[in-house]
C-alpha positions in Angstrom: 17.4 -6.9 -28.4 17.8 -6.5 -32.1 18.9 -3.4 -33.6 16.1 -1.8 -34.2 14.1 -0.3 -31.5 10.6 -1.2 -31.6 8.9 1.7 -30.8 10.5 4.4 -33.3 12.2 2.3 -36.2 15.9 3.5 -34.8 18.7 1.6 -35.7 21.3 1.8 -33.2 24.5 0.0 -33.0 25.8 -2.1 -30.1 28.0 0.7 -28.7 24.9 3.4 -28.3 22.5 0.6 -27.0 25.4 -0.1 -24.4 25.7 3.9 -23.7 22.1 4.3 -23.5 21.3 0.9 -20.8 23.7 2.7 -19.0 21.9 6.5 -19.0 18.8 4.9 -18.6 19.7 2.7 -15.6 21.7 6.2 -13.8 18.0 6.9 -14.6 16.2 5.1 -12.6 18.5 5.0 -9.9 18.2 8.6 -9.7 14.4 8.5 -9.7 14.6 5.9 -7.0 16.6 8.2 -4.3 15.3 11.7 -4.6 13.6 12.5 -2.1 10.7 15.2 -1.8 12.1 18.8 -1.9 9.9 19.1 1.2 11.1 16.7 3.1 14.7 17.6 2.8 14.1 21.6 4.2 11.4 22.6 6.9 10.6 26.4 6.9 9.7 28.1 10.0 8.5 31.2 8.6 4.8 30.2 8.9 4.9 29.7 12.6 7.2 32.8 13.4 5.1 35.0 11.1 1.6 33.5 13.5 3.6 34.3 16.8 5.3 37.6 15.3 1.7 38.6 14.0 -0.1 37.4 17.4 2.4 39.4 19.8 1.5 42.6 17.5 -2.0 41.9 17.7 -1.9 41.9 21.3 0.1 44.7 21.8 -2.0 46.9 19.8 -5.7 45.6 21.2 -4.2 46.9 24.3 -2.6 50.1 23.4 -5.7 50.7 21.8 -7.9 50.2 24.7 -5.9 52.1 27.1 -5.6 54.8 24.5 -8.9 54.8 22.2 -6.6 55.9 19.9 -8.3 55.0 16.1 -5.1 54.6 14.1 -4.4 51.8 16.5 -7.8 50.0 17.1 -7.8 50.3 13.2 -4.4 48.9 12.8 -5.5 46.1 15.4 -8.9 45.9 13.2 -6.5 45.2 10.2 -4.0 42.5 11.8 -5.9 40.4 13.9 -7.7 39.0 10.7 -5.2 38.0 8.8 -3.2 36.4 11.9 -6.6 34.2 12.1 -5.9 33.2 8.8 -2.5 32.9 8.9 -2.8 30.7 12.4 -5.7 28.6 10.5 -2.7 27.6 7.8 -0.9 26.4 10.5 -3.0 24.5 12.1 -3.9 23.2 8.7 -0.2 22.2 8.1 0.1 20.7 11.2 -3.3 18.4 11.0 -2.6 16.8 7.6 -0.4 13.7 7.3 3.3 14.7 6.3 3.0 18.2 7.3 2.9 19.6 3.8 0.0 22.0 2.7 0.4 22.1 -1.0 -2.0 25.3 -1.7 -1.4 29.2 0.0 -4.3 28.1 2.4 
């Protein structure tokens, strides 16, 4: 390579073409081992918030039942959808190849 870089009209002299083969090449060697952020942690949170959000679901369908109580039949109105949708994610998560969901849904 000459000492001018092709692309910008730079002249640089042997020493900072030497110091930059060498950043570029840490570089690319970088770039070559990363790995996915996801694949290096796996969060649980998703499948303990559907159990934690199923047990209360259940336990206040039947408290509410036995009680007729509308606080709680409300309250059970108000949980059991979302711990459908939460339960759908997970299922979601777990279907796909990789595990990985990349939206909220």
């Amino acid at each position: 390579m000459d000492e001018r870089d092709h692309r910008d009209g730079v002249r640089l002299s042997p020493l900072e073409r030497a110091a930059l083969a060498e950043i570029e090449e840490g570089l690319r060697h970088d770039h070559v081992d990363a790995e996915p952020p996801a694949a290096t942690t796996r969060r649980p949170w998703l499948a303990m918030s559907v159990v934690l959000m199923l047990l209360g679901s259940v336990f206040l369908a039947v408290v509410g039942f036995r009680t007729s109580a509308p606080a709680v039949l409300w309250c059970f109105a108000v949980l059991w959808p979302l711990t459908v949708v939460q339960a759908v994610r997970l299922v979601r998560r777990w279907m796909r190849p990789g595990g990985r969901v990349t939206s909220w849904f």
